[in-house]
C-alpha positions, 0 to 999 in steps of 0.5 A, a space after each residue: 732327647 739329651 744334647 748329644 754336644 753338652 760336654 764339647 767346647 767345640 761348636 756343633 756347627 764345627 762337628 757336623 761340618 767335619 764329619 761330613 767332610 770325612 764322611 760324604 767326601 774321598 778324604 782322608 782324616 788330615 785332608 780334613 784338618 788341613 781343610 777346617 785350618 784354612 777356614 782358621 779352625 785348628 784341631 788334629 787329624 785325631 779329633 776328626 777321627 774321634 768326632 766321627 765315631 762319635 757323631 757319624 752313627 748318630 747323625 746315620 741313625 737320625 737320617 735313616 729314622 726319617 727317611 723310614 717314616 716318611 718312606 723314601 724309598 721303593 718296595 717295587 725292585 730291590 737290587 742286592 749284591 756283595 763286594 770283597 772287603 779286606 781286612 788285615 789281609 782278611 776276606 769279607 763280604 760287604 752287602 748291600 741292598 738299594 731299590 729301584 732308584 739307587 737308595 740304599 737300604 741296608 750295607 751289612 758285613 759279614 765273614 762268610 758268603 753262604 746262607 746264613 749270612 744271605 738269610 741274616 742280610 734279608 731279614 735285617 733289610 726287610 724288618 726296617 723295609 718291609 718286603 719287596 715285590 721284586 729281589 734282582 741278585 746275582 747267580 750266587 746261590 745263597 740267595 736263592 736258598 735264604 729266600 726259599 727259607 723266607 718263603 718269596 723264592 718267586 719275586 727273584 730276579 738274575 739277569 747279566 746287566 740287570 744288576 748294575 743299579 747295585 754293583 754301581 752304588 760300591 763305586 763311592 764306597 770303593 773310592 771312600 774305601 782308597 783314601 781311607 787306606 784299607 779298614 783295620 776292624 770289623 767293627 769299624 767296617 760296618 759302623 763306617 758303611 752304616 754311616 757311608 751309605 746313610 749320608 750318601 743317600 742324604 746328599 744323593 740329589 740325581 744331578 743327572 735327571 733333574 734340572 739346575 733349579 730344582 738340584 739347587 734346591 734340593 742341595 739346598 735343604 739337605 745341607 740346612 737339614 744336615 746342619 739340624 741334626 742332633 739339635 
């Protein structure tokens, strides 16, 4: 593999420190640069926006590769929902696709809403995944009609609250979303919630159900293999 860091002066430590800064937290780029300069680094608000557009796809893709072959996630249940995204004014649709316990499988942007974009949607999240035994989404009817072309109509599942697993995973998003003061591209949409939902899965330790000990540990590891990434 070549060293994605051979022509950076800068220490990788240093590039994988603010990309996950920008990245994992509600900040924004000169929050960062404000940051790394009381830690004595001095770099601008421009060379974190270049670092992670540079290095967050690279570090998502290491991060979705493993979690794959070790098969950390769930095929019982799948929760699928899309949220409004603006885009110069523009609407798009941004759907996402988590299991059982909150993992989030696929983030995938689209112009329209209908049963193209659902059948593309599926089909991307279920060649890296497999197919689930259970698919809960919304009354929207583009589900149902691309399933029915998949041919697993009848694992579907639509309920008025049995959705919220999805509908609360947009929630960092949204908030990621604020600080960033809206998206300007298309193409910058998917590659951030690509990214987004890649290191959020990464550092997502469910503080809420385990103990001290063991979210320590966990919180731990994750940040000692975060800082391996691309080594």
């Amino acid at each position: 593999m070549r060293n994605p860091f051979k022509y950076f002066k800068t220490s990788p430590d240093i590039i994988r420190l603010a990309v996950m800064m920008y990245v994992r937290f509600p900040l924004s780029l000169r929050n960062v640069e404000d940051l790394l300069h009381e830690r004595g680094i001095d770099i601008t608000h421009e060379t974190v926006r270049f670092w992670w557009n540079r290095f967050g796809p690279l570090f998502a893709k290491s991060i979705r590769k493993r979690r794959v072959q070790s098969q950390k996630y769930s095929n019982w249940a799948w929760h699928l929902d899309e949220v409004f995204v603006k885009i110069n004014g523009e609407l798009h649709y941004l759907w996402r696709a988590v299991d059982h316990e909150g993992e989030v499988l696929e983030a995938f942007v689209t112009r329209r809403r209908d049963r193209k974009a659902a059948l593309r949607f599926l089909r991307k999240v279920m060649k890296r995944h497999g197919r689930p035994e259970i698919v809960v989404t919304d009354r929207l009817k583009s589900y149902r009609a691309a399933m029915k072309v998949l041919g697993n109509e009848g694992s579907q599942e639509t309920g008025r609250w049995l959705n919220n697993r999805v509908e609360n995973s947009h929630l960092p998003f949204r908030r990621r979303e604020r600080a960033m003061g809206k998206f300007r591209s298309f193409e910058t949409l998917q590659k951030f919630v690509s990214t987004h939902s890649s290191v959020h899965n990464h550092f997502s330790h469910e503080r809420h159900l385990n103990r001290r000990e063991n979210f320590k540990e966990n919180r731990s590891t994750a940040l000692a293999e975060w800082r391996q990434l691309a080594a």
